[in-house]
C-alpha positions as CSV (number, residue, x, y, z in Angstrom):
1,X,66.5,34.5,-25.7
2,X,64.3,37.2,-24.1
3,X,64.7,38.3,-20.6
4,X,62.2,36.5,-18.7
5,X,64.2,33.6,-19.6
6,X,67.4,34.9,-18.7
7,X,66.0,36.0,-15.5
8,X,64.5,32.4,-14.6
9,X,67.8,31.1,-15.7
10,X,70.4,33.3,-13.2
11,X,68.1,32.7,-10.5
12,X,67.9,28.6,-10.7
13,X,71.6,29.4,-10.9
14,X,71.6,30.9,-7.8
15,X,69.0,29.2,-5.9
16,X,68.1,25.4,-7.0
17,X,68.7,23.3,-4.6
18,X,70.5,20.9,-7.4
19,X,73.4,21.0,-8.5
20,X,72.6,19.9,-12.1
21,X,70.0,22.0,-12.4
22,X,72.7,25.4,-11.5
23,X,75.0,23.6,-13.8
24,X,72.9,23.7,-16.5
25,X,71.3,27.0,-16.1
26,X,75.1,28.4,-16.4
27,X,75.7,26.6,-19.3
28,X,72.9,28.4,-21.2
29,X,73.4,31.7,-19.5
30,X,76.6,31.1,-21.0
31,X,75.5,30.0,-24.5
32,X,72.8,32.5,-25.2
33,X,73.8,35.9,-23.3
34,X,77.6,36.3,-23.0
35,X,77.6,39.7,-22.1
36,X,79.7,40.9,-19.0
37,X,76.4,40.3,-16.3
38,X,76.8,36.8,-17.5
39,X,80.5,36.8,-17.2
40,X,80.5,37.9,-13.9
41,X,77.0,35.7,-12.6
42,X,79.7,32.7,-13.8
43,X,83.1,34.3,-11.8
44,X,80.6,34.5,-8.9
45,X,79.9,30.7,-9.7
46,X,83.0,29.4,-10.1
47,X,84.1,30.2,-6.6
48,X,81.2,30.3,-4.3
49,X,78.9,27.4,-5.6
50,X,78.8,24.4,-2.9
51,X,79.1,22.2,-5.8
52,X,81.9,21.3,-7.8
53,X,80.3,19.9,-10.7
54,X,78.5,23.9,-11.0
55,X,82.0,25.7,-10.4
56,X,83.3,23.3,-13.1
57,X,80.8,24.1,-15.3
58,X,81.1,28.0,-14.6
59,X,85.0,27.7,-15.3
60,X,84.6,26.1,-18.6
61,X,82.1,28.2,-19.7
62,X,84.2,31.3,-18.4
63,X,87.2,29.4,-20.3
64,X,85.3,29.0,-24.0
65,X,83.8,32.3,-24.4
66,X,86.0,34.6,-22.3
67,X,89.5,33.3,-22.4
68,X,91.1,35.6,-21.7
C-alpha cells in the first residue's frame, strides 16, 4: 500500500461512474488503510453514494473494522 494507490483508490470511490468499481475501491480502502481518513471517506459513502450496493459495501466495511 503506498499512497499513489490509496489516492487512485478514494477517488474511483468518489467518481467512477460504476457502482462496482466504488464498491470495490471501498473495500480495499478498507482492507489496506483503516486509519480515520478511511473511516470517514466510508461514513461519507455509506450515506451519500447513489448506489446501494456501494453504501452497502461502505457499511460493512465500517461494521468489520470499526464496530464500534
Amino acid at each position: 500500500p503506498d499512497q499513489t494507490t490509496r489516492d487512485l483508490l478514494a477517488q474511483r470511490a468518489l467518481q467512477d461512474d460504476h457502482e462496482y468499481a466504488r464498491r470495490a475501491a471501498l473495500q480495499a480502502l478498507a482492507e489496506k488503510w483503516p486509519d480515520q481518513t478511511t473511516r470517514d471517506l466510508l461514513a461519507q459513502r455509506a450515506l451519500k453514494d447513489d448506489n446501494e450496493d456501494a453504501r452497502g459495501a461502505a457499511l460493512q466495511a465500517l461494521a468489520e473494522k470499526w464496530p464500534d
